[in-house]
C-alpha positions in Angstrom: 0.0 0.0 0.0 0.9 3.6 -0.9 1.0 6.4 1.9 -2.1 7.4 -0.6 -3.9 4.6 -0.1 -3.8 5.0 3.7 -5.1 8.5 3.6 -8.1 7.5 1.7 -10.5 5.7 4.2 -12.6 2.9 2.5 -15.9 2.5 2.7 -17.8 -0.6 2.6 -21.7 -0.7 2.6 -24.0 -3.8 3.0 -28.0 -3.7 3.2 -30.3 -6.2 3.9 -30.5 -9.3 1.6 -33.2 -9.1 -0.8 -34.8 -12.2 0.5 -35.0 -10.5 3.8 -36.9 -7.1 2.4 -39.3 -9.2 0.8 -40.4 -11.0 4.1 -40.8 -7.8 5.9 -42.4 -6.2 2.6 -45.2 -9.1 3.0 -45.5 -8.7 6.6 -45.8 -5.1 6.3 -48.8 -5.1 3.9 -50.0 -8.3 5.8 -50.1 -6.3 9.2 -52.0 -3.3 7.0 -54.4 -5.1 5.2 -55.3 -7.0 8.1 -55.8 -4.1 10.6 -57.5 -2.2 7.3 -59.9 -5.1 7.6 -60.7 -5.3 11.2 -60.9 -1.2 11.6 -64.0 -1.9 9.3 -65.5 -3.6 12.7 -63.3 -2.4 15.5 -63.6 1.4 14.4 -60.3 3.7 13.2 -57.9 3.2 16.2 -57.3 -0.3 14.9 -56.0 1.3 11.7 -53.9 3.6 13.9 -52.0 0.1 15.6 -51.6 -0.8 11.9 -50.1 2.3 10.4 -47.8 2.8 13.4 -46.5 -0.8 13.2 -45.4 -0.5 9.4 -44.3 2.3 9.8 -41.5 0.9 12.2 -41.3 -2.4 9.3 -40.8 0.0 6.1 -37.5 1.4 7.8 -36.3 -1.8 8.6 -36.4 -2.7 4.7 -33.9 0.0 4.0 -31.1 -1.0 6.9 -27.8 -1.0 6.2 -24.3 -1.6 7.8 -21.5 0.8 7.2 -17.9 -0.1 8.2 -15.1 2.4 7.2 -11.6 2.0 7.4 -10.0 4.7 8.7 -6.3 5.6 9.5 -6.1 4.2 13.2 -9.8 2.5 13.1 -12.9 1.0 12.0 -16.0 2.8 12.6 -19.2 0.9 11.9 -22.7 2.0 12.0 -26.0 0.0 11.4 -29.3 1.7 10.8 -27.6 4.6 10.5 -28.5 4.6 14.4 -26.2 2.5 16.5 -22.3 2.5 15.8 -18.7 1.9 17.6 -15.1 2.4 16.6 -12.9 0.0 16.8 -9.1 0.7 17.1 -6.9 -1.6 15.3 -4.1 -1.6 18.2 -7.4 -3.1 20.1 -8.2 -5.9 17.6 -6.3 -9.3 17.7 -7.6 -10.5 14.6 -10.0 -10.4 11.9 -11.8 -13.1 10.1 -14.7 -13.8 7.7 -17.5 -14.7 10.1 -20.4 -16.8 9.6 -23.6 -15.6 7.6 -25.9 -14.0 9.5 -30.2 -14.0 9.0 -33.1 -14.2 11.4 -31.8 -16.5 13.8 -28.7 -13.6 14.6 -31.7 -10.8 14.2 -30.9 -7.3 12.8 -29.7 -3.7 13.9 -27.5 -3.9 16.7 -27.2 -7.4 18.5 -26.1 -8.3 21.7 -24.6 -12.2 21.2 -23.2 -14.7 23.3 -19.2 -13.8 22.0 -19.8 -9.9 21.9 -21.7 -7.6 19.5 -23.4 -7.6 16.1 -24.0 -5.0 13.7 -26.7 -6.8 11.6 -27.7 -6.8 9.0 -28.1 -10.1 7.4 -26.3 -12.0 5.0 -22.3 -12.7 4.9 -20.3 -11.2 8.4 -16.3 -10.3 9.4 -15.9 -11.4 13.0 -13.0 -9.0 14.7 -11.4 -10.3 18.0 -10.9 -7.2 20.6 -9.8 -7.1 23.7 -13.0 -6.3 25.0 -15.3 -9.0 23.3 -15.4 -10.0 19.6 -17.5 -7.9 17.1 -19.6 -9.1 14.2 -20.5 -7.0 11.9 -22.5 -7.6 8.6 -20.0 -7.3 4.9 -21.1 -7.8 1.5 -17.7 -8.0 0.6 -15.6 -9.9 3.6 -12.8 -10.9 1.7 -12.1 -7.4 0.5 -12.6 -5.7 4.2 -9.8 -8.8 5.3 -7.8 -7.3 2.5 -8.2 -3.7 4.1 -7.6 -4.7 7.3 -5.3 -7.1 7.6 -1.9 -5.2 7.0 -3.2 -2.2 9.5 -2.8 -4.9 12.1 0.5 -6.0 11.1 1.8 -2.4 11.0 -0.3 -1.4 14.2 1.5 -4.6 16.2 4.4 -2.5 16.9 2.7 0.5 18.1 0.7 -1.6 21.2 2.2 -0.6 24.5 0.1 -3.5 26.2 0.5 -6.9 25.8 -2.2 -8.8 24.0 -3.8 -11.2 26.8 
């Protein structure tokens, strides 16, 4: 890598898997066309419930993850709400992780080994000090690329020893 290259942060951007856009799509109309239905007996307020709750699904439809490679870090973000930084003198290593869907759930995700950033489909699993992070990739063995020879160059630079 060029001193160039390490100016320029990358940026890599994943949304939600088709697949998984259609099933809330579906559930959103269901959840609208049934309350539609039932305000025709119940009165208005039912339609209210409905309109409220796809109007949290619709957002949900359009989540993404962000990671961008930085200088000294990775920040990531996931629906454009919740996000962390991760220093690379903090990571031990970096790894494709295991593809993610319903069972791992979406936005940000407390799991049993440390934190997700979710948001479905293929993962990069990043060992810390603090507890491993997952974080949703598109494009894992291209992030690897990016990241991989900050660690190297960053192992010099820890003052602490890596447990």
């Amino acid at each position: 890598m060029t001193s160039g290259e390490d100016t320029q942060p990358q940026i890599f951007r994943t949304a939600i898997p088709t697949r998984y856009r259609l099933v809330l799509g579906i559930l959103g109309l269901a959840v609208l066309t049934g309350t539609a239905l039932a305000a025709l007996e119940a009165g208005p307020g039912v339609l209210v419930t409905g309109i409220f709750t796809t109007a949290i699904i619709a957002p949900m439809m359009f989540m993404t993850a962000l990671i961008r490679v930085g200088a000294a870090s990775l920040q990531i973000r996931v629906a454009g709400v919740f996000r962390t930084e991760v220093p690379y003198r903090d990571m031990r290593a970096v790894s494709a992780g295991p593809v993610t869907g319903l069972r791992y759930g979406m936005g940000l995700r407390i799991l049993p080994e440390g934190t997700g950033y979710l948001v479905g489909g293929p993962s990069v699993r990043i060992e810390c000090r603090g507890g491993d992070v997952l974080v949703s990739c598109s494009e894992p063995e291209k992030l690897l690329a990016a990241v991989v020879p900050r660690l190297a160059r960053g192992s010099g630079d820890r003052t602490q020893p890596v447990p």
